[in-house]
C-alpha positions as a Markdown table, in Angstrom:
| # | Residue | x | y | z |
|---|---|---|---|---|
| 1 | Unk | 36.0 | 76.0 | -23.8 |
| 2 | Unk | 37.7 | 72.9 | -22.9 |
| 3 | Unk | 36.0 | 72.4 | -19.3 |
| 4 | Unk | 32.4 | 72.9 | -21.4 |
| 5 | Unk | 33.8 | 70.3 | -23.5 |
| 6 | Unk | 34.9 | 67.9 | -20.4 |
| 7 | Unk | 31.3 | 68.7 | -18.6 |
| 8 | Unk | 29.5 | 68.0 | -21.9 |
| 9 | Unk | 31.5 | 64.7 | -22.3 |
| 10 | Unk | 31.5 | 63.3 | -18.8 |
| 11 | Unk | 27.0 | 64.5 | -18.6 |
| 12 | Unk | 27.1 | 62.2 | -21.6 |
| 13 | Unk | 28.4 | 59.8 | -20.1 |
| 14 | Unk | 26.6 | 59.6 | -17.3 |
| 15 | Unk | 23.4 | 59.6 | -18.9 |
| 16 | Unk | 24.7 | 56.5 | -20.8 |
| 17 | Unk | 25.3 | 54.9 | -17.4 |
| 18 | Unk | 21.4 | 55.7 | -16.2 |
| 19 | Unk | 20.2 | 54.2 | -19.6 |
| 20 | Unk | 22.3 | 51.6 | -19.6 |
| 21 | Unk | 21.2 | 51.1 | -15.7 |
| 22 | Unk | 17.2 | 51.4 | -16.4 |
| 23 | Unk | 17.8 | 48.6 | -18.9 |
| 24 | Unk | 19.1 | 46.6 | -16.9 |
| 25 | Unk | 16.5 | 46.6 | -14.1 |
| 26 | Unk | 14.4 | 46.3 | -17.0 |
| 27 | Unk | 15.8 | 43.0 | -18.0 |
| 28 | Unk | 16.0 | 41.5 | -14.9 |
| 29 | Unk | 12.2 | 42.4 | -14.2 |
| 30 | Unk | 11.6 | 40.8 | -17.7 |
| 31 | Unk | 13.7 | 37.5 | -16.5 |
| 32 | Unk | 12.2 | 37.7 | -13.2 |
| 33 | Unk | 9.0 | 36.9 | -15.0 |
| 34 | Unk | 9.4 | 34.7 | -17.6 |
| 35 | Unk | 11.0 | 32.5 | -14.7 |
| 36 | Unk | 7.9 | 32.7 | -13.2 |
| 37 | Unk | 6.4 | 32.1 | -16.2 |
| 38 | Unk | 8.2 | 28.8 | -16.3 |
| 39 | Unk | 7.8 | 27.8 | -13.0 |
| 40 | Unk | 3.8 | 27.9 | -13.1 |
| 41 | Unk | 3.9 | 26.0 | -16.5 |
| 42 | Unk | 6.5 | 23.2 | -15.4 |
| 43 | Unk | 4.0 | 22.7 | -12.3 |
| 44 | Unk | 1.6 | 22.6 | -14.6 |
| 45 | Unk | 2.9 | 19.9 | -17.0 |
| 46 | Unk | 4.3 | 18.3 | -13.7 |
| 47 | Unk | -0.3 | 18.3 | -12.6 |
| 48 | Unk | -1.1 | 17.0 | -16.4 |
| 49 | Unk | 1.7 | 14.1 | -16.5 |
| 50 | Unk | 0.1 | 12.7 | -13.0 |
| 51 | Unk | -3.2 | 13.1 | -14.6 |
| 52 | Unk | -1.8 | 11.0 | -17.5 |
| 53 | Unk | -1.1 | 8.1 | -15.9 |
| 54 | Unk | -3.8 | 8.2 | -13.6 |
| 55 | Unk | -6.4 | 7.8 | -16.0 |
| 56 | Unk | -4.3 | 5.5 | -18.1 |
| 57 | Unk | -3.8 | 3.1 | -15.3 |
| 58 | Unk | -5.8 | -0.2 | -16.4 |
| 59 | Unk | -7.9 | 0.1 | -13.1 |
| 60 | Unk | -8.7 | 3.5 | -14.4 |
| 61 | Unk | -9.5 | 2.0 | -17.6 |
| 62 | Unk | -11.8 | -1.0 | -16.3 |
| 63 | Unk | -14.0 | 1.3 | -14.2 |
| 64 | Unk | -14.5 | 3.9 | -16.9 |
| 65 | Unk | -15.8 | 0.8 | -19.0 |
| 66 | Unk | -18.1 | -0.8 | -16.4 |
| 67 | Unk | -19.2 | 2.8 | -14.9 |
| 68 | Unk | -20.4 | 4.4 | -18.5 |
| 69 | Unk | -20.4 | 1.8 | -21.1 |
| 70 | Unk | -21.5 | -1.2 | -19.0 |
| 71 | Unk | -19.0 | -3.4 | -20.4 |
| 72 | Unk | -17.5 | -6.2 | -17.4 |
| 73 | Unk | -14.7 | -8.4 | -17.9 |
| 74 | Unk | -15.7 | -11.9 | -20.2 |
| 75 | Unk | -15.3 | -14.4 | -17.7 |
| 76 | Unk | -13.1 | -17.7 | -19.2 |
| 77 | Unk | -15.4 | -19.9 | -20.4 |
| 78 | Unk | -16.8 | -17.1 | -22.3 |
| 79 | Unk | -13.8 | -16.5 | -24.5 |
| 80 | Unk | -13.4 | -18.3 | -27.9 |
| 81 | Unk | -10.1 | -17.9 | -29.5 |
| 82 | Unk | -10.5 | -18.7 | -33.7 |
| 83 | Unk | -7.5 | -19.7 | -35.5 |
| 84 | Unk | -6.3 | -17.5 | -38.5 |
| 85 | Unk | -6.0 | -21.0 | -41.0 |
């Protein structure tokens, strides 16, 4: 009775080790992709900062005005600066 009760215990145990094991590997699969995950969206942002700035840059700016609003730069003696008095 007492080997049953010593094969019993130590086939419990065991099958707590392979559980314990499968999730484990399950985990790490999990981690393995939310790094990815991460990766891909940090490049991302990393893209969508650059394209920030580029189309912020005042060059940017100045041809996006001349190209679909037809404005140009006032030349000087255009420019007529009013007092607030």
């Amino acid at each position: 009775m007492r080997v049953f009760i010593v094969l019993f215990l130590l086939c419990l145990f065991g099958f707590g080790v392979a559980v314990m094991r499968i999730e484990i590997n399950r985990s790490g699969r999990t981690i393995s992709q939310l790094q990815n995950e991460v990766e891909i969206k940090e490049a991302r942002n990393q893209y969508l900062q650059l394209e920030i700035s580029r189309l912020s840059s005042p060059e940017n700016i100045t041809r996006l005005a001349r190209e679909k609003l037809g404005l140009v730069p006032a030349k000087p003696h255009e420019i007529i600066v009013l007092d607030d008095k």
